[in-house]
C-alpha positions as MATLAB code, in Angstrom:
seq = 'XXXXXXXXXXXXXXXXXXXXXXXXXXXXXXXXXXXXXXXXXXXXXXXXXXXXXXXXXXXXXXXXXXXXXXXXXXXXXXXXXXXXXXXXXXXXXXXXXXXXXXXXXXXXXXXXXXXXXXXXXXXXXXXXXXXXXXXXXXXXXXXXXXXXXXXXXXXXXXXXXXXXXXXXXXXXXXXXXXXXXXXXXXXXXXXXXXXXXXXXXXXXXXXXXXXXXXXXXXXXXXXXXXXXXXXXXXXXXXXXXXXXXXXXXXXXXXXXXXXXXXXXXXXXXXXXXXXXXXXXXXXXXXXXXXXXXXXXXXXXXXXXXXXXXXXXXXXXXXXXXXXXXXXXXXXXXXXXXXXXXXXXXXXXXXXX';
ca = [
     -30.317  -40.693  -24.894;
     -32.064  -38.228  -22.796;
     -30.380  -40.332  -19.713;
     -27.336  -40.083  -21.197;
     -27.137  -36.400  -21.668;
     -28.070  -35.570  -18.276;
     -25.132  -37.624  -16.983;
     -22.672  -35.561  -19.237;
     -23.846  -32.490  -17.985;
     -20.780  -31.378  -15.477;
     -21.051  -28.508  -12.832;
     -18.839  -26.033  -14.559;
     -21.558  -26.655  -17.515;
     -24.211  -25.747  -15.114;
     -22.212  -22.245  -13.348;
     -21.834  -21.337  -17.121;
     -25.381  -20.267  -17.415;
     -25.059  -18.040  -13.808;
     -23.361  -15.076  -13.320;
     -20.138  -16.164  -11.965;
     -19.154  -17.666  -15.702;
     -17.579  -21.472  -15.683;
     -14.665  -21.872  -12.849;
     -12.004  -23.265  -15.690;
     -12.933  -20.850  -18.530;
     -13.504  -17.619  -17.096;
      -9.849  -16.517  -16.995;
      -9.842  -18.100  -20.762;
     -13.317  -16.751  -21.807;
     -12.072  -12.843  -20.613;
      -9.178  -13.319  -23.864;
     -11.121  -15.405  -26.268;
     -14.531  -14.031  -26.622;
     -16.743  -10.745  -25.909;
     -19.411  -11.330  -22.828;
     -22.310   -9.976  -24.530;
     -24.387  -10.709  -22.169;
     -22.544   -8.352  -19.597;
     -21.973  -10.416  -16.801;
     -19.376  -10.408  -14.372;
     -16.886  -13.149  -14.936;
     -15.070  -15.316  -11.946;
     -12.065  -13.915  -12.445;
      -9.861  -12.848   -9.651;
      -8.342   -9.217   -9.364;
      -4.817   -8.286   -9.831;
      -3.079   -8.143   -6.503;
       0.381   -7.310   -6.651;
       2.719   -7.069   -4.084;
       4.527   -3.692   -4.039;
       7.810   -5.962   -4.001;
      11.407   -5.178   -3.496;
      13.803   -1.894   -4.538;
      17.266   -3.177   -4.618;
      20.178    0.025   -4.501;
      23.345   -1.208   -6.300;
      26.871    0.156   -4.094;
      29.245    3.064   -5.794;
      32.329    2.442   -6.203;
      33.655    5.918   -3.770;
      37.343    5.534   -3.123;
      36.993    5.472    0.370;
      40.636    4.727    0.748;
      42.568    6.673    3.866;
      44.444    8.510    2.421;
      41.633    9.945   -0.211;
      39.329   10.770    2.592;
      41.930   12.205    5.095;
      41.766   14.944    2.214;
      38.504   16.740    4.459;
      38.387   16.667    8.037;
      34.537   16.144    7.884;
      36.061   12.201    6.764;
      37.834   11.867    9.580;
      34.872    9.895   11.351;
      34.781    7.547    8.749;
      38.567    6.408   10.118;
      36.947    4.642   13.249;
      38.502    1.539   13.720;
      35.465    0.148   15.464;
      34.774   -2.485   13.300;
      30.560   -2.452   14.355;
      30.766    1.599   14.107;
      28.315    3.249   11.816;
      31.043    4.682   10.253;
      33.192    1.654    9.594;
      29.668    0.596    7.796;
      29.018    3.248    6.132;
      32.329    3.500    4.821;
      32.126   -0.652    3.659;
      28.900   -0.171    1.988;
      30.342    3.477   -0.493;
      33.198    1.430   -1.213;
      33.242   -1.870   -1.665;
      36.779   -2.586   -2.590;
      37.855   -1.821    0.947;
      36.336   -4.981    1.757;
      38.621   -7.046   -0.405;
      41.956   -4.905   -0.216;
      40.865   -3.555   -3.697;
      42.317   -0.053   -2.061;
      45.306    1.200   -1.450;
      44.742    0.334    1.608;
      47.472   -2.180    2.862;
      44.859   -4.316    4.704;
      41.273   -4.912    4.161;
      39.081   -2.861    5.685;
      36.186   -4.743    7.157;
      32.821   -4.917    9.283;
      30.836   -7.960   10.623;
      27.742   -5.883    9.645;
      28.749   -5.342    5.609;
      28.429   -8.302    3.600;
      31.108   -7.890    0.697;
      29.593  -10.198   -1.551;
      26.337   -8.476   -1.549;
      25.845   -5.905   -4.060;
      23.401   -3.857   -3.126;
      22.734   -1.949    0.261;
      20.445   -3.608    2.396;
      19.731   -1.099    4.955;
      18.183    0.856    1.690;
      15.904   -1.821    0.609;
      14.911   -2.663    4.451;
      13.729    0.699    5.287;
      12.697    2.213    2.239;
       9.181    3.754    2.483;
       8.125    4.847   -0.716;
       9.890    5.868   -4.424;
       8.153    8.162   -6.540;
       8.575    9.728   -9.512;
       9.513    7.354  -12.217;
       8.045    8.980  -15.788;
       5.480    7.553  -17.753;
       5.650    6.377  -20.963;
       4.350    8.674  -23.121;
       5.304    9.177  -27.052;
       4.437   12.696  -28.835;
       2.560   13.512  -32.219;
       2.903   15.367  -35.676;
      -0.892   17.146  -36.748;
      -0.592   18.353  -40.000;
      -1.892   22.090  -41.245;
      -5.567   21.601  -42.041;
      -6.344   21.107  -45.565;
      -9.379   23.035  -47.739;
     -12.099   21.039  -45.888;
     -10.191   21.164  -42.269;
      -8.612   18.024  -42.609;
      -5.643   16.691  -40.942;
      -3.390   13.928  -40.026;
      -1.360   12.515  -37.133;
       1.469   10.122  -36.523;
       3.653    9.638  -33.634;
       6.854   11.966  -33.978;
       8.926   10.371  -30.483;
      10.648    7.619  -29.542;
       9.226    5.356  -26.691;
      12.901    4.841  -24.999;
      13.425    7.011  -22.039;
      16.664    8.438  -21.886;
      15.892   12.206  -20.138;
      16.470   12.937  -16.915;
      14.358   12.672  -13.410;
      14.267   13.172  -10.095;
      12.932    9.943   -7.737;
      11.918   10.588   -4.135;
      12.647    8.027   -1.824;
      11.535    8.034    2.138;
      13.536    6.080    4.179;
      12.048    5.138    8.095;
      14.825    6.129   10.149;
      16.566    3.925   13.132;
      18.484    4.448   15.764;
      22.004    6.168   15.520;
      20.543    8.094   12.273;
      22.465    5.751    9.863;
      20.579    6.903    6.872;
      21.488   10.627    6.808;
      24.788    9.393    7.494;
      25.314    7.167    4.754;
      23.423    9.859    2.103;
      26.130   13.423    3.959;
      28.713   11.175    3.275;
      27.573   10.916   -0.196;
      26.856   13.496   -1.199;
      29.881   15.375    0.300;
      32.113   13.007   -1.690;
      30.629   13.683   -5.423;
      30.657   17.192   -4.393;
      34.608   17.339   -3.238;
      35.210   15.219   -6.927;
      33.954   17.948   -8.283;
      36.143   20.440   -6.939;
      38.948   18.382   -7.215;
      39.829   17.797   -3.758;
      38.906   14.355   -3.668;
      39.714   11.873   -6.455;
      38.258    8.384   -7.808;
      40.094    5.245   -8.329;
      42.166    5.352  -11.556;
      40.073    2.974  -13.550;
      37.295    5.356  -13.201;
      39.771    7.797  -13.979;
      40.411    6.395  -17.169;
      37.150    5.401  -18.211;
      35.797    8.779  -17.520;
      33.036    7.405  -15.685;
      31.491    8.186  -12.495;
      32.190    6.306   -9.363;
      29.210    7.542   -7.213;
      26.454    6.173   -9.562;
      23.696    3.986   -8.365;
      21.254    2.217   -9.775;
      17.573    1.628   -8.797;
      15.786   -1.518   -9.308;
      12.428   -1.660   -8.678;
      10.673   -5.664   -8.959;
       6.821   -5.286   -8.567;
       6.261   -9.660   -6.992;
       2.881  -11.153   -6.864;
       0.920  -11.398   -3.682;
       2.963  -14.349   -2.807;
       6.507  -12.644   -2.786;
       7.466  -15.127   -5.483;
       7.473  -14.070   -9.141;
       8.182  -10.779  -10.512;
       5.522   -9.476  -12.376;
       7.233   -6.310  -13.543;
      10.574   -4.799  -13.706;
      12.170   -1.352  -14.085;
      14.963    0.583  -13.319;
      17.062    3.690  -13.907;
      20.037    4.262  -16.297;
      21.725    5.552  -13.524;
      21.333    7.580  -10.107;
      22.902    9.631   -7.506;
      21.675   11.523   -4.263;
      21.414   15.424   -4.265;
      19.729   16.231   -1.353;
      20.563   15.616    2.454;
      17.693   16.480    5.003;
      20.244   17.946    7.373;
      18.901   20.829    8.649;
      16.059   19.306   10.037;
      17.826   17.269   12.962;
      18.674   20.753   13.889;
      15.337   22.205   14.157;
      14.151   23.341   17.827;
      11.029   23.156   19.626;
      10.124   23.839   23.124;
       6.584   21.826   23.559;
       8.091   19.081   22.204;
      10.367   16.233   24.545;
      11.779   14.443   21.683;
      12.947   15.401   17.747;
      10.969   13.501   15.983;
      11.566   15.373   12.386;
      14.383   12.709   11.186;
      12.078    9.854   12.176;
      11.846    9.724    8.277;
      14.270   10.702    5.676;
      13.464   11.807    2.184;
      16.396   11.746   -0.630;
      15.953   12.894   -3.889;
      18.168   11.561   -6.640;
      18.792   12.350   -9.968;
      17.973    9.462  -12.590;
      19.121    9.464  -16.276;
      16.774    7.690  -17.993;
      14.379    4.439  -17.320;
      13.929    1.256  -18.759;
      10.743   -1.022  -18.054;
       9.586   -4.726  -18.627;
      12.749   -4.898  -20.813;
      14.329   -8.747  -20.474;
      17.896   -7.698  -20.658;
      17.109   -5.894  -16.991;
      16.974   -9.556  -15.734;
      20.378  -10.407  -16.934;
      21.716   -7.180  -15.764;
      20.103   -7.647  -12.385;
      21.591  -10.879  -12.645;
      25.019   -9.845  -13.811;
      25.874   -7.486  -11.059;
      24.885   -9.932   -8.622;
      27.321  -11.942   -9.881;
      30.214   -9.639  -10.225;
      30.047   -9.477   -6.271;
      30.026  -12.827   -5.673;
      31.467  -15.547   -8.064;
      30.076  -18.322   -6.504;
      26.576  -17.063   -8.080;
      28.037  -17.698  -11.867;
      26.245  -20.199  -13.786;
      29.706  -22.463  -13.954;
      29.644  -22.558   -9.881;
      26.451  -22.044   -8.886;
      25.293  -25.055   -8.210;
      27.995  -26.694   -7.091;
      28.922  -23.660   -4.171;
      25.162  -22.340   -3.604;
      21.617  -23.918   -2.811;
      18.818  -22.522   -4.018;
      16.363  -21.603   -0.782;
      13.074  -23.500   -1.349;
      10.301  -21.228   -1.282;
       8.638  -23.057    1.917;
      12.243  -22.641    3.767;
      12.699  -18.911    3.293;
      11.200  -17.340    6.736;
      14.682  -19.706    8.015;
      17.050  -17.589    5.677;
      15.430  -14.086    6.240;
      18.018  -11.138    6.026;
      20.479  -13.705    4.508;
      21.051  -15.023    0.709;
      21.424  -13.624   -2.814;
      18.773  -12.796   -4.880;
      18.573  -14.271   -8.915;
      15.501  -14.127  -11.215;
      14.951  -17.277  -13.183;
      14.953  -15.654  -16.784;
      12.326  -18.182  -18.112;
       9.913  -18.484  -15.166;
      10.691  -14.954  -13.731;
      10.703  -16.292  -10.484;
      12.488  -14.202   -7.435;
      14.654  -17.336   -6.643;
      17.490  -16.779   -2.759;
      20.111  -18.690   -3.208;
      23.041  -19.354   -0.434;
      26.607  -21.017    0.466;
      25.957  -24.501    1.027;
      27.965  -24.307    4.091;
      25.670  -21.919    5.622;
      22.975  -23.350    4.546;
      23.777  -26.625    5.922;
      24.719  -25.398    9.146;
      20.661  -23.739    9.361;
      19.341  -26.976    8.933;
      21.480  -28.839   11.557;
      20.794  -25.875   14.239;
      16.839  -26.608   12.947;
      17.064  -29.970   13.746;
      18.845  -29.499   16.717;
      15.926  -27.428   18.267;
      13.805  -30.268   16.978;
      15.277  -33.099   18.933;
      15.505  -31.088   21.890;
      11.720  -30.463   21.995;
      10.522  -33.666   20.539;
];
């Protein structure tokens, strides 16, 4: 019997009596029980990847003869269909893309994607976003009684729906395409307000606001794969425009470097975290840009990046989070997709 014990005696019984805790239990040990004899546990830390901000596109009627309304739009006419202006002018106003305007053609640029909804040079070079609010709920104390006795209970709600400001930095590139895109902006909700430029009619009628944003913010594990938290605003818009800085002047120095990063502030109303009907909204708007990503046509139209492939597809496909697995899956055309993997295996042969 004695014999027999010793055989059933397996290593993750013996590391349970060291330090380290057993190697399949300790996660499970942390939840179930208390270690009372204070010793640190083989559990790994939490290492989060600071993940992606996505910036969903307004809806600015960018149409010519809105915008011809201020001469400081008049750039925004270039023809050039690579020009930072024909971009700029694609990404504020994405029905220009598919002759939503009143435009009689579409107005286009090999360097907008119209079926993306968000704006990539955002996400790309964003630096840092700051300012979201805690959650944080306030409290009724009662009047003391004969013997100094009081109560509390919580006297808030835990929804945010106040307003904000969020920070973002932005590392600038070449041409200054950032302040650009943000003076352009900016000028436009201001001229709306005055009345000298106007929406499209639908926004019109809704009373709604056409230069709205929204932030999403998707905290991934270290492996870029799942999202492990989600937030985002209500809804944002820019308020600030460093401008004044490109035209700061000093001697000792060869080169302005002041605009080598860009801060915006926006305004957010309100902020909604780890809430699952952000996934389908993430989801949605995806989808209302590009109708191949609907469940009905998805998979028929689209293929699904596998995670080992995705360093192929970088810069290209459309995001979707799995709402059971919360995975951060890329999904693209077929077409395209097929015509990666023939070019792949065309390099392959040549070399092999």
């Amino acid at each position: 019997m004695a014999t027999e014990k010793m055989f059933n005696v397996t290593l993750n019984d013996v590391f349970r009596t060291t330090p380290l805790g057993s190697t399949d239990t300790a996660i499970g040990n942390v939840f179930y029980g208390i270690n009372h004899r204070m010793m640190p546990g083989a559990v790994p830390t939490n290492k989060d990847s600071f993940g992606l901000t996505f910036f969903t596109r307004p809806q600015l009627n960018m149409s010519t003869a809105n915008i011809r309304s201020d001469r400081r739009f008049i750039p925004l006419l270039n023809t050039n269909e690579s020009s930072i202006q024909r971009i700029i002018r694609c990404y504020l106003d994405p029905r220009l893309n598919c002759g939503g305007s009143p435009d009689n053609n579409p107005i286009e640029s090999p360097m907008v994607d119209p079926q993306c909804a968000f704006i990539p040079l955002l996400t790309n070079h964003l630096l840092s976003c700051s300012g979201w609010p805690d959650v944080s709920i306030d409290t009724y104390v009662s009047k003391p009684g004969a013997y100094k006795e009081v109560y509390s209970q919580v006297d808030s709600i835990f929804d945010i729906f106040s307003a904000y400001d969020v920070t973002a930095s932005f590392r600038n590139m070449i041409a200054d395409p950032i302040t650009s895109l943000f003076y352009n902006w900016t000028l436009y909700q201001s001229l709306v307000f005055q009345g000298m430029l106007v929406p499209y009619p639908d926004f019109i009628m809704r009373n709604e606001l056409d230069y709205n944003t929204r932030i999403y913010r998707l905290v991934l594990d270290s492996k870029k794969r799942y999202v492990q938290k989600i937030g985002c605003c209500g809804a944002a818009f820019p308020i600030s425009v460093p401008m004044g800085a490109a035209f700061n002047f000093e001697h000792d120095k060869p080169l302005n470097d002041s605009n080598s990063e860009i801060q915006i502030n926006f305004k957010c109303i309100g902020a909604n975290y780890q809430d699952s009907i952000i996934i389908g909204e993430f989801n949605k708007v995806v989808e209302i840009f590009n109708s191949s990503m609907r469940k009905d046509t998805r998979s028929s139209v689209m293929q699904q990046i596998a995670y080992g492939d995705l360093n192929y597809f970088n810069n290209r496909g459309y995001p979707r989070i799995d709402p059971v697995t919360y995975e951060l899956q890329w999904w693209i055309s077929k077409d395209y997709f097929k015509k990666v993997v023939d070019s792949i295996d065309s390099i392959s042969k040549t070399f092999s």
